[in-house]
MARBA-3410 file (N, C-alpha, C, O; in Angstrom, 1 decimal):
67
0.8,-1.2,0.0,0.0,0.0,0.0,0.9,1.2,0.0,2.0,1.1,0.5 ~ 0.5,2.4,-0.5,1.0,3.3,-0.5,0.8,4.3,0.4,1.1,5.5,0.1 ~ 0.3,3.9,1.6,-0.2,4.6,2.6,0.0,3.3,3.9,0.1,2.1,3.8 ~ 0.1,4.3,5.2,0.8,3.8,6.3,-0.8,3.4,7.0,-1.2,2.3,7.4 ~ -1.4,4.5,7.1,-2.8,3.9,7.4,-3.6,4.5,7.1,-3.2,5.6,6.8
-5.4,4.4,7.2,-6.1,5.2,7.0,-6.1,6.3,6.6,-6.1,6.7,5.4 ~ -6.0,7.4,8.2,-5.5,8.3,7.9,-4.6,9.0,7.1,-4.6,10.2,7.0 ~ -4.0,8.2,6.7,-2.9,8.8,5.8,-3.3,8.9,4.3,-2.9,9.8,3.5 ~ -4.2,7.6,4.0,-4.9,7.8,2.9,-5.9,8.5,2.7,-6.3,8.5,1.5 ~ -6.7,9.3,3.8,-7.7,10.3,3.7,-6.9,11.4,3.6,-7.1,11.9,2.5
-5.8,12.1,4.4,-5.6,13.1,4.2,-4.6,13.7,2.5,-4.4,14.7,1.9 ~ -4.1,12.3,2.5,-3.2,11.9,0.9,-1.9,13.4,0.9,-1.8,14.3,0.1 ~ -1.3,13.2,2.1,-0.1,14.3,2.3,-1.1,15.8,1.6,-1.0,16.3,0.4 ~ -1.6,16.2,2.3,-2.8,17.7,2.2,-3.7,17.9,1.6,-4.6,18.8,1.6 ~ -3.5,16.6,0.5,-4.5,17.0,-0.9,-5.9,16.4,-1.1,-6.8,16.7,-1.9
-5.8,15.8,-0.1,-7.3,14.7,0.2,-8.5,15.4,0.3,-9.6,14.8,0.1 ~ -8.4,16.4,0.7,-9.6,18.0,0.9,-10.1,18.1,-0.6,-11.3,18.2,-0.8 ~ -9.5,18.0,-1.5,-9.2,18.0,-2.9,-10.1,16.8,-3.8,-11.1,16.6,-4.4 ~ -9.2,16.4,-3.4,-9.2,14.4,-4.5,-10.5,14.2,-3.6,-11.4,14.9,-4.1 ~ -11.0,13.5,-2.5,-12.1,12.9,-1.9,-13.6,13.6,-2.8,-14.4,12.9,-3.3
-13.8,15.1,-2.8,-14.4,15.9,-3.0,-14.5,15.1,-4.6,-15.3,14.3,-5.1 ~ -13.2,15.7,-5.2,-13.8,15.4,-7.1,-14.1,14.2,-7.0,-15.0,14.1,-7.7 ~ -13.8,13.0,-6.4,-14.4,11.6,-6.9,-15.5,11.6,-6.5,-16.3,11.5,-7.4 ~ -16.1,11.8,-5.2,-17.3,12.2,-5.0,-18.0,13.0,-5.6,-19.1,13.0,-4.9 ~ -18.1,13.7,-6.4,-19.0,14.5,-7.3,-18.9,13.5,-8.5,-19.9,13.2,-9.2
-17.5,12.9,-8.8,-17.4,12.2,-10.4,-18.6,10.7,-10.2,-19.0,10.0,-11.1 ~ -18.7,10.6,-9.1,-19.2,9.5,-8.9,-21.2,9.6,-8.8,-22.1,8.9,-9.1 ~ -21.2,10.9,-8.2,-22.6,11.1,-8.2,-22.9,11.6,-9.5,-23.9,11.1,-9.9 ~ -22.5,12.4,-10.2,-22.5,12.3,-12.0,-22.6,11.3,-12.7,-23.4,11.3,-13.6 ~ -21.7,10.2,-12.3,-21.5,9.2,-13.2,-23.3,8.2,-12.8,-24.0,7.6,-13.6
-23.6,8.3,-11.6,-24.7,8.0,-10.8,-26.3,8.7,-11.2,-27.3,8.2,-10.8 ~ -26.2,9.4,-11.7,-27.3,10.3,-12.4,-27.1,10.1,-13.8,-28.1,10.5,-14.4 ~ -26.5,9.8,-14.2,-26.2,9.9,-16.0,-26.6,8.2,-16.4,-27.0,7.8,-17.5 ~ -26.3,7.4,-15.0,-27.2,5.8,-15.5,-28.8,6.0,-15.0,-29.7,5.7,-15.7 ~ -28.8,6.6,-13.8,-30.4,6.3,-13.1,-31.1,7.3,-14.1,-32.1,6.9,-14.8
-30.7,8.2,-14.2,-32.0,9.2,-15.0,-32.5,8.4,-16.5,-33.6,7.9,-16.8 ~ -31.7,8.4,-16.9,-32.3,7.1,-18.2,-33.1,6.1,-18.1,-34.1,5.9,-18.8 ~ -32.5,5.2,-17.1,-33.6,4.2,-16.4,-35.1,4.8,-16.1,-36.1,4.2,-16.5 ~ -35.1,6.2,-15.4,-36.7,6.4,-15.1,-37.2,6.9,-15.9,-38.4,6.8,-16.2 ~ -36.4,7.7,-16.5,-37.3,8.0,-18.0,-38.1,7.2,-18.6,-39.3,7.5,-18.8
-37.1,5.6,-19.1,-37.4,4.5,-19.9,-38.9,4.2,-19.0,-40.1,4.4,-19.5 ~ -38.8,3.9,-18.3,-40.0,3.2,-16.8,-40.9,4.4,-16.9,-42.0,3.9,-17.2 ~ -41.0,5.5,-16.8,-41.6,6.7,-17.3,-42.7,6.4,-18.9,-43.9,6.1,-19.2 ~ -41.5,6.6,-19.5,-42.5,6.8,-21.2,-42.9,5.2,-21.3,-44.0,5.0,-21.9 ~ -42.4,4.1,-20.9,-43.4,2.7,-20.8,-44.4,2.5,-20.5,-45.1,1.9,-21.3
-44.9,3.1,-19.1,-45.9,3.4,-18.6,-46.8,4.0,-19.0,-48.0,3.8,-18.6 ~ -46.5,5.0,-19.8,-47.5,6.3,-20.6,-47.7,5.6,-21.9,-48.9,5.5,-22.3 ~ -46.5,4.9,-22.7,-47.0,4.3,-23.7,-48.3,3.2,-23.3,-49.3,3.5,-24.0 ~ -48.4,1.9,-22.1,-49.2,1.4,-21.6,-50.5,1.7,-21.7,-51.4,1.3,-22.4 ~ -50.4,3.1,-20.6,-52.0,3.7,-21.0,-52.4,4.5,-22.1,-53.5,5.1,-22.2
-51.2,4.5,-23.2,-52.0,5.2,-24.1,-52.9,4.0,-24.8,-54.0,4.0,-25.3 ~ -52.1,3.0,-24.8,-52.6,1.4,-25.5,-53.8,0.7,-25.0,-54.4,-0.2,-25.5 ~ -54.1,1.3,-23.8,-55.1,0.6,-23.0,-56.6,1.6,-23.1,-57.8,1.3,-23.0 ~ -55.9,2.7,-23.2,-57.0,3.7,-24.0,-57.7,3.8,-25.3,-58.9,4.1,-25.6 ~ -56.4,3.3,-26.2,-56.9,2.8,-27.5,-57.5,1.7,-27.4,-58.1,1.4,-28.5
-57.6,1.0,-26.8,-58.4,-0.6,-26.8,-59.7,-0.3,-26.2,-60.6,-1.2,-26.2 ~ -59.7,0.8,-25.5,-61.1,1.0,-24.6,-61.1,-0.2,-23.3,-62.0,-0.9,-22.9 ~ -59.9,0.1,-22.9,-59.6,-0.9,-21.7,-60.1,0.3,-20.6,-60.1,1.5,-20.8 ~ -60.6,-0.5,-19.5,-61.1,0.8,-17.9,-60.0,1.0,-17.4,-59.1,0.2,-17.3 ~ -59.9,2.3,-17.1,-58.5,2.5,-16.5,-58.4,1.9,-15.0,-59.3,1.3,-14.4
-56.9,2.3,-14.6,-56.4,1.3,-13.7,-55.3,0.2,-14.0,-55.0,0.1,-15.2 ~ -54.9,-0.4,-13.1,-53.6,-1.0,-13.4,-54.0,-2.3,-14.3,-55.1,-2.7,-14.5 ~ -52.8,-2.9,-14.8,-53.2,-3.9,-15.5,-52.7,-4.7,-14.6,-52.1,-4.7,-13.6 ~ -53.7,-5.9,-15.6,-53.6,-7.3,-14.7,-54.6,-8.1,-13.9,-54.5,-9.2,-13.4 ~ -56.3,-6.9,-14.0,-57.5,-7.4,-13.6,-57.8,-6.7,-12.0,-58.1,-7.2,-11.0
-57.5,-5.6,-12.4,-58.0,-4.8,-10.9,-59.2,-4.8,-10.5,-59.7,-4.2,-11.4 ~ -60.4,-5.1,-9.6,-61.5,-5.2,-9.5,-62.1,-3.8,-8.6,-63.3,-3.6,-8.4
END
């Protein structure tokens, strides 16, 4: 390892104030740039659903035989 312990690797000889911060932002970026796509997708599926279930003159409500 290139560090003696922990501490040494958080503070990274002064710069750790620094480095911890940018990976942490690069990581919640990189973290929003997969999830937001995902709910979109689950988003417009769901809208496409009911637009299809409207066109069929299906009753609204969830699919699958809601009573």
């Amino acid at each position: 390892m290139y560090f003696d312990s922990l501490q040494a690797a958080l503070e990274m000889q002064g710069h750790g104030m620094f480095v911890w911060p940018a990976y942490s932002v690069t990581i919640a970026v990189i973290a929003l740039l997969v999830i937001t796509p995902l709910l979109r997708r689950r988003k417009v599926l769901r809208q496409l659903e009911a637009q299809a279930r409207r066109a069929q003159g299906a009753p609204a409500g969830r699919a699958g035989g809601e009573r």
